[in-house]
C-alpha positions as CSV (number, residue, x, y, z in Angstrom):
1,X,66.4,-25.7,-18.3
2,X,66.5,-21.7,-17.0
3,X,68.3,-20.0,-18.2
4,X,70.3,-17.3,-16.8
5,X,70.8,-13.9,-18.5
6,X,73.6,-12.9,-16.2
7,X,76.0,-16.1,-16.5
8,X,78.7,-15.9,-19.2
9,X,78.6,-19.6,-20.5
10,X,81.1,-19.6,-22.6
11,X,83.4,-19.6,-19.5
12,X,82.1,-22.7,-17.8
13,X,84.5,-24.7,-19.0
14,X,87.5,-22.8,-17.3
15,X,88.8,-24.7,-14.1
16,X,89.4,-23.3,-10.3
17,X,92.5,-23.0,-11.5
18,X,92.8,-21.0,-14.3
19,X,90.5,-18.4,-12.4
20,X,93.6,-18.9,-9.8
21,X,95.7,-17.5,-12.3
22,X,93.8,-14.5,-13.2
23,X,93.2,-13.9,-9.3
24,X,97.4,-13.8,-8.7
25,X,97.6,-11.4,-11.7
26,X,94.9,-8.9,-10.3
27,X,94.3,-9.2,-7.2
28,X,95.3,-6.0,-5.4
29,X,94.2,-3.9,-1.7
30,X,95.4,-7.0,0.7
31,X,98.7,-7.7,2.4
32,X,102.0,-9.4,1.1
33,X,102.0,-11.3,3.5
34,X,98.0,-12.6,3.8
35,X,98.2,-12.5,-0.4
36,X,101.4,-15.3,0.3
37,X,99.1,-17.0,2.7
38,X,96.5,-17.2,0.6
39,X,99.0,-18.4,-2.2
40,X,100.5,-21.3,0.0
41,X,96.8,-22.6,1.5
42,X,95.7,-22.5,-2.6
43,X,99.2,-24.5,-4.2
44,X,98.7,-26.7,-1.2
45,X,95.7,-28.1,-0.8
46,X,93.2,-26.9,-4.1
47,X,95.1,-26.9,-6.8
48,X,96.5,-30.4,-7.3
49,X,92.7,-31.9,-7.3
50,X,89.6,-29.9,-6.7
51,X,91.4,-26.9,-8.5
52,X,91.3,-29.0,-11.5
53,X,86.8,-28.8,-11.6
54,X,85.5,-27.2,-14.0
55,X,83.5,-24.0,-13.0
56,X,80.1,-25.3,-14.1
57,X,80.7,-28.4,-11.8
58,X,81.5,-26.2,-8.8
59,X,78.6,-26.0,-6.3
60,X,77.5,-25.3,-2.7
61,X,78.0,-28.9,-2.2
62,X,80.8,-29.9,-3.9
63,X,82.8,-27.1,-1.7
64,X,81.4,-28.7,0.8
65,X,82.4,-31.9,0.7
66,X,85.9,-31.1,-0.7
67,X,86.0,-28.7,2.7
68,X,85.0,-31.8,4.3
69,X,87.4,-34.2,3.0
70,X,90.4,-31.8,4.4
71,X,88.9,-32.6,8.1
72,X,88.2,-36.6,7.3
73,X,91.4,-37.1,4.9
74,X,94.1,-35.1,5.5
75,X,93.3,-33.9,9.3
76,X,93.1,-30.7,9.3
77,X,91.4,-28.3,11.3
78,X,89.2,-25.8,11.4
79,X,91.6,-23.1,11.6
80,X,93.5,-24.3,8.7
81,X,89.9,-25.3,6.5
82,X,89.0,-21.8,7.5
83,X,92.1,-20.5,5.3
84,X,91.7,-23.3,2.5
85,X,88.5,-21.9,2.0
86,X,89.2,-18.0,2.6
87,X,91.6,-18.8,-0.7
88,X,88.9,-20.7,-2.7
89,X,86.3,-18.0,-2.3
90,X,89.0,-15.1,-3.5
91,X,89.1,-16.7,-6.5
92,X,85.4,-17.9,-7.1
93,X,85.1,-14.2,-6.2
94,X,86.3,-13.1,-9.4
95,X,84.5,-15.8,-11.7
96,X,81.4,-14.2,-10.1
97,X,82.9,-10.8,-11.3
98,X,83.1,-11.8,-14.3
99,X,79.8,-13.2,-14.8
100,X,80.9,-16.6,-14.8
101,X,79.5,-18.0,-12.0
102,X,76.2,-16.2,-10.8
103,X,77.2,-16.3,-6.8
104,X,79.9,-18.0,-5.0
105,X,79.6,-21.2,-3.9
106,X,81.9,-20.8,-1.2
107,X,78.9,-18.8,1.0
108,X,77.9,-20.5,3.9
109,X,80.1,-23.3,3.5
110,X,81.8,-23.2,7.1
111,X,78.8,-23.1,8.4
112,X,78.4,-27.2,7.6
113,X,81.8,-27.8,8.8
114,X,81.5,-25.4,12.2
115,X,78.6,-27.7,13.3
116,X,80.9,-30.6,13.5
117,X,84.3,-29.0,13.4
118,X,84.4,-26.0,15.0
119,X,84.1,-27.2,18.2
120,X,87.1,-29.6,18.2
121,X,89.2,-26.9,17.7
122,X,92.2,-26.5,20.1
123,X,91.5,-24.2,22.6
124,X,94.6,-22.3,24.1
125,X,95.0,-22.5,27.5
126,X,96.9,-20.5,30.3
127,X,99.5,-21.5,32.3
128,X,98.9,-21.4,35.8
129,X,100.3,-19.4,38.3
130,X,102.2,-22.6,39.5
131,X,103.1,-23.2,35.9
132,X,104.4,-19.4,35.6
133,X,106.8,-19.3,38.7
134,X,108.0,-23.0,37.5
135,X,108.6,-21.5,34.1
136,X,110.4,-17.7,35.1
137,X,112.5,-19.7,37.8
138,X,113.9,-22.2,35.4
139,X,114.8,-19.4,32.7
140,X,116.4,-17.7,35.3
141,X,119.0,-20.0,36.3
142,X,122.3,-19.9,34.4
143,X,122.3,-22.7,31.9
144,X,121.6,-23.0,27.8
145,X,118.3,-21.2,27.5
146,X,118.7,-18.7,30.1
147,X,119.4,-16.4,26.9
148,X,115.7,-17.1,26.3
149,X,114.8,-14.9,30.0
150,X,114.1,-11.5,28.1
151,X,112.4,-12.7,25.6
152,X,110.0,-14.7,27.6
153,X,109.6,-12.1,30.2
154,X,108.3,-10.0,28.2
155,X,105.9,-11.7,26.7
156,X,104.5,-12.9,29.9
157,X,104.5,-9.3,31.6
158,X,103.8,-7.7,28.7
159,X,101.4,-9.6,26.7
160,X,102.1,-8.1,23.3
161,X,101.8,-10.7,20.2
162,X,105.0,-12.2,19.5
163,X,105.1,-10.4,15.6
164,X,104.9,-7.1,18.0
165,X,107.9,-8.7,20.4
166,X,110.5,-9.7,17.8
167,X,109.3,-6.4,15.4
168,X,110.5,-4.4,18.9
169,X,113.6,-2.1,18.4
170,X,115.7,0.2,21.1
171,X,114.5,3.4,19.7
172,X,110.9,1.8,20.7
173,X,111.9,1.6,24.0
174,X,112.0,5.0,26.3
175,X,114.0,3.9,29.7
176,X,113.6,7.4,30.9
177,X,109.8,7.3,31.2
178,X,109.7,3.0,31.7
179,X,107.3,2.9,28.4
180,X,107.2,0.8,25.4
181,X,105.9,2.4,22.1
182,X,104.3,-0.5,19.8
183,X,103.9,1.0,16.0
184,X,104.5,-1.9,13.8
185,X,105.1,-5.7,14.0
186,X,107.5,-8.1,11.6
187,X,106.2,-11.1,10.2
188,X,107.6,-14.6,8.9
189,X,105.6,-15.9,6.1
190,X,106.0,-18.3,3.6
191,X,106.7,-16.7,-0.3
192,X,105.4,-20.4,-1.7
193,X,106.3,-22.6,-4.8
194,X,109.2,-23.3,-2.7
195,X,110.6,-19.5,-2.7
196,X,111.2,-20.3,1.5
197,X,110.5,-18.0,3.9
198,X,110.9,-13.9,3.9
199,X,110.3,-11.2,6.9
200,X,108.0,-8.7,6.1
201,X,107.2,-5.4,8.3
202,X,103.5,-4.7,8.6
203,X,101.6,-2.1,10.5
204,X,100.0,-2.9,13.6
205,X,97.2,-5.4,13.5
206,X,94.5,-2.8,14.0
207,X,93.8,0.5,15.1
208,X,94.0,-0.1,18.8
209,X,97.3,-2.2,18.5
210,X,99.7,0.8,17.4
211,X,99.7,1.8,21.3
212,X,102.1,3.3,24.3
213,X,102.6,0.3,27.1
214,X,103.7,1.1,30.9
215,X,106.9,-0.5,31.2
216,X,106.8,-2.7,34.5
217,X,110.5,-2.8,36.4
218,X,110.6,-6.6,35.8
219,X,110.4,-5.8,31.9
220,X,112.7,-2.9,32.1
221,X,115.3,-5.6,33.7
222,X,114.8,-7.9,31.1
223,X,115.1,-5.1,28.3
224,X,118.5,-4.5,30.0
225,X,119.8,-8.1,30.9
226,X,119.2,-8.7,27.0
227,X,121.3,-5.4,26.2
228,X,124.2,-6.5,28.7
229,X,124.5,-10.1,26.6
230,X,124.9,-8.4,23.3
231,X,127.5,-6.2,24.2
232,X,129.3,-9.2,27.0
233,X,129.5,-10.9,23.3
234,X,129.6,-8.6,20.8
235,X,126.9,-8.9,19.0
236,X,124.7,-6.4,16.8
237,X,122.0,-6.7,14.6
238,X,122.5,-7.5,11.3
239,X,118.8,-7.7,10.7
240,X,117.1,-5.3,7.6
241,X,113.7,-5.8,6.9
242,X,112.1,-2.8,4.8
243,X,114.2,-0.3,6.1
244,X,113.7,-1.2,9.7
245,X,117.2,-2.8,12.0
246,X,118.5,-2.3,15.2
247,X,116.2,-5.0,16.3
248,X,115.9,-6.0,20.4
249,X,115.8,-9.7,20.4
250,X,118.7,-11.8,17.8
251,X,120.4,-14.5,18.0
252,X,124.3,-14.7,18.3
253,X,124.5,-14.0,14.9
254,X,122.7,-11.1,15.0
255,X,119.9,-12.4,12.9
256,X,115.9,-11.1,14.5
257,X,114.4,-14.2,16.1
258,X,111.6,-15.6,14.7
259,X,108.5,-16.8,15.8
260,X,109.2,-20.6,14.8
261,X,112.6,-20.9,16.6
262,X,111.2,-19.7,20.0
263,X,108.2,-22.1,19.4
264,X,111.4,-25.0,18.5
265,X,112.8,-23.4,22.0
266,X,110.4,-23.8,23.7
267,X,109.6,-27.0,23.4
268,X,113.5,-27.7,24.4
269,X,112.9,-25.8,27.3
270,X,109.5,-27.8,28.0
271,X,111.3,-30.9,28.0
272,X,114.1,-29.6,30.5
273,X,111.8,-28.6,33.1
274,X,110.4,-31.9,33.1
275,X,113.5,-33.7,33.4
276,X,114.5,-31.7,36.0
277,X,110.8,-32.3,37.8
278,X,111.2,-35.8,37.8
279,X,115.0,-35.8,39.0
280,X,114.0,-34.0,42.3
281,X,111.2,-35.9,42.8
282,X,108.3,-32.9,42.1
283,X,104.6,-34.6,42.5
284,X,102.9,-31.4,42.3
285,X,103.1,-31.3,38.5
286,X,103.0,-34.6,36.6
287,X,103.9,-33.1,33.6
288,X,104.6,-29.7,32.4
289,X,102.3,-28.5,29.8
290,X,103.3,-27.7,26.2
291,X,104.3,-24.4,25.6
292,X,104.3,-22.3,22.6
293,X,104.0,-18.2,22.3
294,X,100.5,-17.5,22.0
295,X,100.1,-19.1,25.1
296,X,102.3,-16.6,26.8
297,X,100.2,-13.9,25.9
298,X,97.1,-16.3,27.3
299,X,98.7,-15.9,30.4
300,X,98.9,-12.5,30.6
301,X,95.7,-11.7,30.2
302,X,94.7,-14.4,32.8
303,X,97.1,-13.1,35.0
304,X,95.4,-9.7,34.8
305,X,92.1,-11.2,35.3
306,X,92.9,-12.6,38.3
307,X,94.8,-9.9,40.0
308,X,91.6,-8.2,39.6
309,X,92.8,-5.5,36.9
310,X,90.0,-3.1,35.1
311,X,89.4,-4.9,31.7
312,X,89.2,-2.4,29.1
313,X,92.7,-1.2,30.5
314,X,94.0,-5.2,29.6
315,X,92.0,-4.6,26.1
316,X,93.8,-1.9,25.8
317,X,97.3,-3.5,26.5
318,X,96.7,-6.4,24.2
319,X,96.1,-3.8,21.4
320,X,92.2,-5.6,21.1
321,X,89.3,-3.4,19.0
322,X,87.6,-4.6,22.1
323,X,86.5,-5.5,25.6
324,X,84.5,-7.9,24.3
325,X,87.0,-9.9,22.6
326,X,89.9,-10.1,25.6
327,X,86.9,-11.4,27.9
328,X,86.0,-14.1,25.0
329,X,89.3,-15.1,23.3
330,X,92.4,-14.5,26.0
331,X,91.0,-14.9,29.8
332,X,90.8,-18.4,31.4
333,X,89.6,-18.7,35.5
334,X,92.0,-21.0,36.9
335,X,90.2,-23.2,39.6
336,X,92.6,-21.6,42.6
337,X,90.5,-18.0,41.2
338,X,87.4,-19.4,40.7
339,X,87.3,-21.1,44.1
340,X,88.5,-17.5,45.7
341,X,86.3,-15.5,43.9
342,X,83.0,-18.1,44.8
343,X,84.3,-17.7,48.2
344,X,83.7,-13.7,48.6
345,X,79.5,-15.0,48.0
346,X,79.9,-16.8,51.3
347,X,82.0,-14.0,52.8
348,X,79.4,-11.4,52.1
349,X,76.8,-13.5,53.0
350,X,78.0,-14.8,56.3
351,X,79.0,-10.9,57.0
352,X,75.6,-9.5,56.0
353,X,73.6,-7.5,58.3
């Protein structure tokens, strides 16, 4: 057997877990809310079984395959291995630290589970520009989620992330020069071992996020229509989350939206618009599409793309590091703008000289 100078033996019979507990106590330089994150993946899914192995049982493979079983057993995917096993390697992080473990075994392991996984993931999708008007008209009719208009209009016209939406106050807005200044975004996390949930304020995502967006009159409306409600029924924000109130979008207690009701919403609202499709007899759309708010801000950076906008400016608005990343992650061609943009090639040929 070889023998390795660097590897603390006497340690090899400490479990996943007990490293776990050293990682909580010391683990400093990341977020409350990704350390929570991290926290909930871990209690969740590691530590009642594989958390349990012993560190000199823990290999390449045996992440592996526990990384596996999450897809084949419980059903996960990728997106939500991908954390499981962002938490696993934090703590086999510090076993290697401490000379426990020689490297971690958790390097390279996606990579099996990309092959076969990665690719099923659910890719977000746009709504159309059928969808869009269907959507804005029905939101603007008088009826029970018409309260919902702002909210939704300005993540459609806006495109911001919805943390950046609900974190939105009135001192962020300037009416008298129609712009909107984004410096921070609130969060909803989940505290684990049953603690619930908590709002946290976090600095914008990245560098390029904390940014100054134009404020199109449609947005500026919606901005307004939202302020006319609260004071038609007397409401204020109740709202503190470290040190920052006065929040734009509450509910009629006052309390700042979160991101899981206006999912919750809609898919009430979803459900409306095809009931109300089917009652007058609409055979254009066979069934409205889910909804939820990532997909707004999908459809804003379609929308952009096909109104023939200058990219990097979009980039910019979306608060991306990058070009490179709007063009990958957030822009769909709908068929109607592929088919018009195909046709200019025949245009420009049948008009060449």
């Amino acid at each position: 057997m070889i023998i390795q100078d660097d590897i603390d033996y006497s340690k090899l019979d400490s479990t996943i877990n007990s490293y776990y507990e050293i990682w909580k106590q010391i683990k400093t330089g990341i977020r409350e809310t990704t350390f929570a994150t991290y926290i909930c993946y871990y209690d969740r899914y590691i530590k009642p079984k594989f958390g349990k192995t012993k560190l000199r049982n823990v290999t390449y493979s045996s992440v592996v395959i526990f990384l596996k079983s999450l897809a084949t057993e419980k059903g996960l995917r990728y997106a939500s291995i991908r954390n499981v096993e962002l938490s696993l390697s934090e703590v086999l992080d510090i076993a290697v630290k401490d000379e426990v473990l020689h490297s971690n075994p958790c390097k390279g392991a996606l990579k099996e589970l990309k092959r076969e996984y990665g690719r099923k993931a659910k890719k977000v999708r746009a709504l159309t520009l059928q969808e869009q008007k269907i959507f804005e008209s029905y939101l603007a009719k008088p009826g029970h989620y018409h309260q919902y208009c702002p909210v939704f209009t300005v993540m459609l016209w806006i495109g911001m992330r919805v943390g950046e939406t609900l974190g939105l106050r009135w001192e962020d807005i300037d009416f008298d020069n129609d712009e909107i200044d984004v410096n921070h975004l609130i969060l909803n996390y989940s505290r684990g071992n049953g603690l619930g949930n908590a709002n946290k304020i976090n600095p914008p995502k990245t560098e390029g996020s904390n940014r100054i967006i134009p404020m199109l009159p449609k947005v500026k409306e919606a901005f307004k229509m939202e302020k006319e409600r609260q004071e038609l029924l007397g409401i204020k924000c109740r709202s503190v989350v470290d040190g920052y109130t006065n929040f734009i979008f509450i509910d009629n207690k006052g309390e700042v939206l979160d991101y899981k009701q206006l999912n919750h919403r809609l898919d009430n609202i979803r459900a409306a618009i095809n009931k109300e499709l089917r009652q007058n007899g609409n055979t254009d759309i066979e069934d409205f599409p889910h909804v939820h708010n990532h997909m707004l801000r999908h459809t804003f950076a379609t929308r952009m793309r096909e109104a023939g906008a200058d990219m990097k400016a979009v980039s910019d608005l979306m608060g991306h590091e990058g070009i490179l990343i709007t063009l990958k992650t957030y822009t769909d061609a709908s068929s109607e703008f592929k088919r018009r943009e195909i046709s200019a090639l025949e245009s420009y040929i049948n008009n060449a000289v």
